[in-house]
C-alpha positions in Angstrom: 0.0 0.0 0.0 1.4 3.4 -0.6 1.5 5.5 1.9 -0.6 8.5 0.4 -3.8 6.3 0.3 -3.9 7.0 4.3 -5.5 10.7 3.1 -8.5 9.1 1.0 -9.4 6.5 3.7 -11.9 6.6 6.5 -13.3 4.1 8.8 -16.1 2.0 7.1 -18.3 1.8 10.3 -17.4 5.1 12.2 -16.4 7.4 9.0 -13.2 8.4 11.1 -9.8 9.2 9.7 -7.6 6.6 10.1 -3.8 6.2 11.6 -0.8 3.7 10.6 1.1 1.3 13.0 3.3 -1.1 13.2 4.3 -0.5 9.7 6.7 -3.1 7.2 7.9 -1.6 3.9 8.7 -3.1 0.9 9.7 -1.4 -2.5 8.5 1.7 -1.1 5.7 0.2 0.0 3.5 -0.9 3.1 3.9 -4.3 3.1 1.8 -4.9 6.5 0.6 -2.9 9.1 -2.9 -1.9 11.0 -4.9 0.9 9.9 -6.5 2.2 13.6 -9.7 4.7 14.1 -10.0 6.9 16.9 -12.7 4.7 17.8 -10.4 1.7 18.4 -11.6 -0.4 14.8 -8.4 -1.9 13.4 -8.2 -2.9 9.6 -4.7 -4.9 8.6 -2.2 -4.1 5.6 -1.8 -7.7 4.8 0.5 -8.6 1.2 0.2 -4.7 0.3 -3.3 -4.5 0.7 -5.0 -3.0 3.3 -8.7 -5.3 4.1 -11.2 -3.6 5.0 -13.3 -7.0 5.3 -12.8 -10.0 7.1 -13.9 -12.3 3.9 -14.8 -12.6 0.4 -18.1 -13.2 1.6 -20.5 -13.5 -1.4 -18.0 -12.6 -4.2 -15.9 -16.2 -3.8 -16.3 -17.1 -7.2 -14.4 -13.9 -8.1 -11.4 -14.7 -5.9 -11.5 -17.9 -7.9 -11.7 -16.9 -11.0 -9.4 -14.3 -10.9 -6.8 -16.4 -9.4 -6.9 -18.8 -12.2 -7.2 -16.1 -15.0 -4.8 -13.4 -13.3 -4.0 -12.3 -16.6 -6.3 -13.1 -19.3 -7.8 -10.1 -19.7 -5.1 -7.3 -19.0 -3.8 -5.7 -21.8 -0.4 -5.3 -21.3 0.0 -9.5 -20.9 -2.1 -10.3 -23.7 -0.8 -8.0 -26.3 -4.3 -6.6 -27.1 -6.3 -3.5 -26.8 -9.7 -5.4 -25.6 -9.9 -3.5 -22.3 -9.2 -0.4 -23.5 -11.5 -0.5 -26.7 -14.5 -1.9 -23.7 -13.7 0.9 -21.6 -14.2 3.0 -24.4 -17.2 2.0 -25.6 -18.2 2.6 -22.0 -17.6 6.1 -21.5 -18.9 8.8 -23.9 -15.6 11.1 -23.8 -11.8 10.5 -25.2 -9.9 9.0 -22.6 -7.1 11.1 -22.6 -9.9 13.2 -20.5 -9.1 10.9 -17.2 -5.7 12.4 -17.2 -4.8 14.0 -13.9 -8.2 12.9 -12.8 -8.9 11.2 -9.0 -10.7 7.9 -10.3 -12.4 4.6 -8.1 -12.6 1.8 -10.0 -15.5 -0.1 -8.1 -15.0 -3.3 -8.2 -11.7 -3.7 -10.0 -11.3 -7.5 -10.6 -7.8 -8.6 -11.5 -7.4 -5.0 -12.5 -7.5 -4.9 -16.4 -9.8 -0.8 -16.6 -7.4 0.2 -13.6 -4.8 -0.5 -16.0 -6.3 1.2 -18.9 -7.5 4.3 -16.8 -3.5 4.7 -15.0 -2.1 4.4 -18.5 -4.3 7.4 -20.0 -3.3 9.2 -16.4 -5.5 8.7 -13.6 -4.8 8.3 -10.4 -6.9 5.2 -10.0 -8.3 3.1 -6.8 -9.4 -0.3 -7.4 -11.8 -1.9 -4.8 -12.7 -5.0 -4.7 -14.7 -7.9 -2.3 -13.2 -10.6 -3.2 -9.2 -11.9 -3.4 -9.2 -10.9 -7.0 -8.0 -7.5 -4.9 -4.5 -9.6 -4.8 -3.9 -10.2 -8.5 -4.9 -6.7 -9.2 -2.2 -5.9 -6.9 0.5 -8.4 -8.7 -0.7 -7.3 -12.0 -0.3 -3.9 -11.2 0.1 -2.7 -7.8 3.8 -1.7 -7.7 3.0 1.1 -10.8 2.5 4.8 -9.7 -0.7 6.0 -9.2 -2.6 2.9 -8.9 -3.7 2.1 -5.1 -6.1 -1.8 -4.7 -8.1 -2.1 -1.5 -10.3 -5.1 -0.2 -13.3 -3.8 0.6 -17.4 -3.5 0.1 -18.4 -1.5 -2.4 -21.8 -1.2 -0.8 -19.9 0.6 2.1 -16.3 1.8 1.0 -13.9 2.7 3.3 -13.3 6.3 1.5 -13.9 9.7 2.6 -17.1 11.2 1.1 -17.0 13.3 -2.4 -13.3 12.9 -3.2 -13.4 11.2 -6.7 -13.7 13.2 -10.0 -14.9 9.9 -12.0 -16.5 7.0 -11.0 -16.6 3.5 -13.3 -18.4 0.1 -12.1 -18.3 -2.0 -15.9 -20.0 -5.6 -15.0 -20.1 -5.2 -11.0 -22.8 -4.2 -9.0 -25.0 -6.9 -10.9 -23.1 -9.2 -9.0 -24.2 -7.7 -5.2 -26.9 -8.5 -3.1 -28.7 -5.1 -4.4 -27.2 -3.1 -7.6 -29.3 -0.3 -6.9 -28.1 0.1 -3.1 -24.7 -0.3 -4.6 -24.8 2.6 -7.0 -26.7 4.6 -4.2 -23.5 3.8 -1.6 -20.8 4.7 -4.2 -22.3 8.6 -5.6 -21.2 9.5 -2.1 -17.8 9.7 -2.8 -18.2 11.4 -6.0 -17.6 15.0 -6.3 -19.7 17.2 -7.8 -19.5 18.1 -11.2 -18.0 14.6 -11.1 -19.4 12.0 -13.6 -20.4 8.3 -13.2 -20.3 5.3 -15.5 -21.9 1.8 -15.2 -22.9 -1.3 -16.9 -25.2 -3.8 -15.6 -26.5 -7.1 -17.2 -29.7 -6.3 -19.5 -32.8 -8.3 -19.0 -34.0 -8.2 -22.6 -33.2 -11.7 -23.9 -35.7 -13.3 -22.2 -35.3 -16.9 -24.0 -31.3 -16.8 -22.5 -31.8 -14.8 -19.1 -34.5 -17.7 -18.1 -32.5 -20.6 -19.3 -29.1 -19.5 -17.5 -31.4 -18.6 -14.4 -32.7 -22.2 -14.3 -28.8 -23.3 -15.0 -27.8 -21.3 -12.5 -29.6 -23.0 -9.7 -27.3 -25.9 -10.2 -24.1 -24.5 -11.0 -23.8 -21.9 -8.4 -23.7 -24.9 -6.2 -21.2 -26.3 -7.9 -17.6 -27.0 -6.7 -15.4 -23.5 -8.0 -12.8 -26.6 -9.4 -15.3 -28.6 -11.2 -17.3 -25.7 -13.1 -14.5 -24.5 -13.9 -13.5 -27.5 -15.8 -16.8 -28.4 -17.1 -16.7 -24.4 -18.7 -14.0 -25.4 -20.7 -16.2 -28.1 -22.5 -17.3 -24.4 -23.8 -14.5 -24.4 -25.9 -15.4 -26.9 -28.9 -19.3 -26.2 -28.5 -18.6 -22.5 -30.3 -18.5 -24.5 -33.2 -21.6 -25.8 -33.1 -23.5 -22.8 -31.5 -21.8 -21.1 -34.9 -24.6 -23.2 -37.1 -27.7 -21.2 -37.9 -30.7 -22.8 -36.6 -29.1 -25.3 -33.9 -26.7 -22.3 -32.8 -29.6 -20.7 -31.8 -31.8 -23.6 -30.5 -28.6 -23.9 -28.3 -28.2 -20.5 -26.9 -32.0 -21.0 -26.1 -31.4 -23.8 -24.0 -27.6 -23.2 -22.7 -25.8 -20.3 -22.7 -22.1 -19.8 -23.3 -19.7 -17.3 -24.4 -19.4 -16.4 -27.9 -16.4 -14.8 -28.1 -13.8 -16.0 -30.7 -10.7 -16.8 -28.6 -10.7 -19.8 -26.3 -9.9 -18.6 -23.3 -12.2 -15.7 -23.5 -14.9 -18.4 -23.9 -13.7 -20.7 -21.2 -13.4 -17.1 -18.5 -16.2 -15.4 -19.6 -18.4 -19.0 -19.5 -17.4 -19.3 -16.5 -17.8 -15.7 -15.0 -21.9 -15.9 -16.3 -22.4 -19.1 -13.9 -20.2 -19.3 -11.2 -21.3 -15.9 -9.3 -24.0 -15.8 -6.3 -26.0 -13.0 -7.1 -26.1 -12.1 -11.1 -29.5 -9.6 -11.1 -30.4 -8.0 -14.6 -32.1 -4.5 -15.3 -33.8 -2.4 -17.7 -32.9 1.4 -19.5 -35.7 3.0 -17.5 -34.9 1.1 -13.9 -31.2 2.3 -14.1 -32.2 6.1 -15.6 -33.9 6.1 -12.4 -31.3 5.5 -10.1 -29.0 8.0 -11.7 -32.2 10.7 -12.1 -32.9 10.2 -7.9 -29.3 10.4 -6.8 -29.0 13.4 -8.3 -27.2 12.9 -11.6 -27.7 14.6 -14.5 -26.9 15.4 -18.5 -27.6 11.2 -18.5 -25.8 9.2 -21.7 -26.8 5.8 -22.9 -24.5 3.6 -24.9 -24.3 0.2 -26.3 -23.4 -3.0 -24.3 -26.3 -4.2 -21.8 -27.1 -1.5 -19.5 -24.7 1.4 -19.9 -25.4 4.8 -18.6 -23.3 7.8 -17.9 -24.2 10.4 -15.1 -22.8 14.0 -13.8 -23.5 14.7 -10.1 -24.8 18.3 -9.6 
């Protein structure tokens, strides 16, 4: 942990400033420590990161399945754009705009948008529930301007109005309540700050009830053994590529369609491992952005992807 994320941080229960001790350096930075309140709630630097939970809680499948695809989809190990072109298509301004700009990343994964918004010039926090929290840090932890935390996104421990942008791309689907979520994190946004999400659609009715029903099993699944039997999505592409079947197929099983393998296997994986996946409409989400105060609204392609400014 770098030592300049003390000035962002607050207690999560009490909202008090927080003090180091007992601090180990490493490379410049805090390798472990406690992070104490006034109020006597202690929070440990453990591995770089400081926790500010106790567990992954509901977001195992994520410590999982970052662990095992660290670096799949980070663009500097891959040798592709894909994150950056996806954060892009996510945002309705030129990147180069998040330059010198204070930005959370909520719920950062293995890290790949941190990556993308540090390289353009942000100062970027990544949060996250689960362990993925760890790779992030491995991936890219050590480079300037980037800070990772464990924490809740549905009660960060950040002080209130600090950030300039706010991004959650494929998140707060994947909490107890997306809509609480969203309502937690426009507290630390500054005014005049802007907002961007993506949530899972709910318009492909035919797929969203057959990978619900699906989902009752797998979910229950052993994390080892789903993981494997979302490889056997791999080959099927093929098939799923044929014109009437294809679709008879998607119907009844859904799987990843994306060209390269591994893509298929994560992203197959990602759509049924997770405990809570909840899907939403335009008009629901305009909604929560219209009563938490945000304004000049923008839709874009991809599911459910709006754009915000807080007044």
């Amino acid at each position: 942990m770098k030592s300049q994320l003390i000035d962002f941080l607050c207690c999560p229960q009490c909202q008090e400033s927080l003090l180091l001790k007992n601090e180990v350096y490493e490379k410049e930075e805090i390798k472990e420590g406690v992070l104490v309140c006034k109020n006597a709630h202690e929070y440990k630097i453990i591995n770089f990161i400081p926790r500010f939970v106790k567990t992954d809680a509901y977001s195992s499948s994520f410590s999982y399945e970052w662990t095992r695809f660290r670096e799949t989809q980070l663009d500097s190990k891959s040798g592709r754009d894909l994150a950056e072109k996806q954060f892009q298509g996510y945002v309705g301004f030129p990147l180069n705009q998040i330059k010198g700009k204070f930005v959370l990343d909520a719920g950062c994964g293995m890290g790949r948008y941190t990556e993308v918004a540090r390289k353009y010039g942000a100062t970027v926090v990544g949060i996250d529930l689960s362990y993925a929290a760890d790779a992030a840090f491995k991936n890219i932890g050590f480079q300037d301007n980037v800070y990772i935390v464990q924490g809740d996104v549905m009660n960060p421990p950040f002080k209130k109005e600090i950030f300039d942008f706010i991004y959650s791309f494929g998140v707060l689907h994947h909490t107890p309540d997306a809509k609480t979520a969203f309502k937690s994190l426009t507290r630390y946004l500054k005014k005049g700050g802007q907002f961007s999400l993506c949530v899972y659609d709910s318009y492909e009715k035919a797929i969203v009830y057959s990978s619900d029903f699906w989902r009752k099993i797998t979910v229950r699944l052993p994390r080892r053994l789903l993981h494997y039997l979302c490889f056997l999505s791999v080959p099927l592409y093929y098939v799923y590529r044929l014109p009437l079947i294809g679709q008879i197929l998607k119907a009844v099983f859904v799987i990843s369609m994306r060209p390269e393998w591994k893509l298929r296997w994560l992203d197959t994986f990602d759509w049924y491992s997770p405990k809570y996946q909840s899907k939403h409409t335009h008009a629901e989400v305009f909604q929560w952005f219209d009563r938490m105060g945000l304004r000049d609204i923008k839709i874009f392609n991809y599911g459910v992807t709006m754009q915000g400014t807080k007044v």
